[in-house]
C-alpha positions in Angstrom: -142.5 38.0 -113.2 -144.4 40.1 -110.9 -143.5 43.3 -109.8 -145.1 42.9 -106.0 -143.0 44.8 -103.3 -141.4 42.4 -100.4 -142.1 44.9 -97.6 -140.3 43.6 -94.2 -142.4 42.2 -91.8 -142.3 45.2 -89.4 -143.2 47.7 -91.9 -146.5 47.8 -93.1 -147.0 47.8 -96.6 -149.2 50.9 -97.4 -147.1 53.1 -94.9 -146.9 56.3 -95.5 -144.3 57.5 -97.7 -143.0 54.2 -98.1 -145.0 52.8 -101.5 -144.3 56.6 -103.2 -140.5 55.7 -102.7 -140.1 52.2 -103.3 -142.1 53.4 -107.1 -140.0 56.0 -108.0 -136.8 54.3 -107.2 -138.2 51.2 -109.0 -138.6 53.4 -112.1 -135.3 55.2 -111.9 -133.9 51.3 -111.5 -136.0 50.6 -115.0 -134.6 53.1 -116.6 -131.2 51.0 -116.7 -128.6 53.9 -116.6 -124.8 53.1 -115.5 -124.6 52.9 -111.9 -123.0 56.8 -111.3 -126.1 58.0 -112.8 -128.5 55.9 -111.4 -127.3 56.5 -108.4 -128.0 60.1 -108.7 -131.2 59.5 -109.8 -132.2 58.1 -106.8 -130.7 60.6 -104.5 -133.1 63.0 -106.8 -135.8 61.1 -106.0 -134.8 60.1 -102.3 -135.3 64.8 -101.7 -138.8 64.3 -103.2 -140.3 60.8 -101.8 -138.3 60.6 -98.3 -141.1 59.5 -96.2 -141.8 60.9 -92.1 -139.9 59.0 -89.3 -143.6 58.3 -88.6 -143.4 55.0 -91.1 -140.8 53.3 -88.9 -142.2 51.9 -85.6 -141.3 53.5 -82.4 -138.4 50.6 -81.9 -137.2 51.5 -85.1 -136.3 54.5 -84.5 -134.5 54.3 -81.4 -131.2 54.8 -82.3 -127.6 53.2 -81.3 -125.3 55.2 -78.9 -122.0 53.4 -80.4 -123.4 53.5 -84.1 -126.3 52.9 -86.1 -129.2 50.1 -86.4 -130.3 49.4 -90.1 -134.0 48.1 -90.5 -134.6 46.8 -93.9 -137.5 48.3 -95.5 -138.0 47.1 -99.1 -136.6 44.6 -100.9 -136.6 44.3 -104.8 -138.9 40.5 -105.7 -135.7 40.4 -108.6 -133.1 42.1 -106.5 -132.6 44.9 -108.2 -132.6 47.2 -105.3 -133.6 47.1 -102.0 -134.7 50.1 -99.3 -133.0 50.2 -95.4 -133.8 52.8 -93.0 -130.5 53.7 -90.6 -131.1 55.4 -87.4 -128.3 56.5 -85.0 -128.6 58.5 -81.8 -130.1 61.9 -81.9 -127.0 64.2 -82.6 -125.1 61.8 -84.5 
């Protein structure tokens, strides 16, 4: 089965930041711990590989004045995991 990232359409693949995280959370994923740890894992790796605001386009990252928008980023060919961007108004 191949392993090639489904990058949304609006986010292009190569972005900065964006490859780096969508690897290491893919190899915290392999590693097939319970779900408590894994999720840790990849809040570990989340304060290493967070990528710049810069990936997102500049409509992306206007924010929502009554909550937030979600932009899916990356989504897993066998669904294991998949990567979404939420941005809210600044001070929220």
């Amino acid at each position: 089965m191949s392993r090639e990232p489904v990058i949304a359409a609006n986010v292009q693949a190569g972005a900065p930041g964006i490859d780096e995280l969508v690897n290491a959370v893919r190899a915290v994923v392999q590693r097939g711990a319970n779900w408590r740890d894994t999720a840790q894992l990849v809040a570990a790796e989340l304060e290493h590989n967070l990528p710049s605001p810069d990936f997102l386009t500049p409509e992306q990252r206007l924010g929502d004045e009554t909550g937030f928008r979600s932009h899916v980023l990356h989504t897993e060919t066998d669904g294991t995991f998949s990567i979404v961007a939420l941005c809210g108004a600044p001070g929220r």
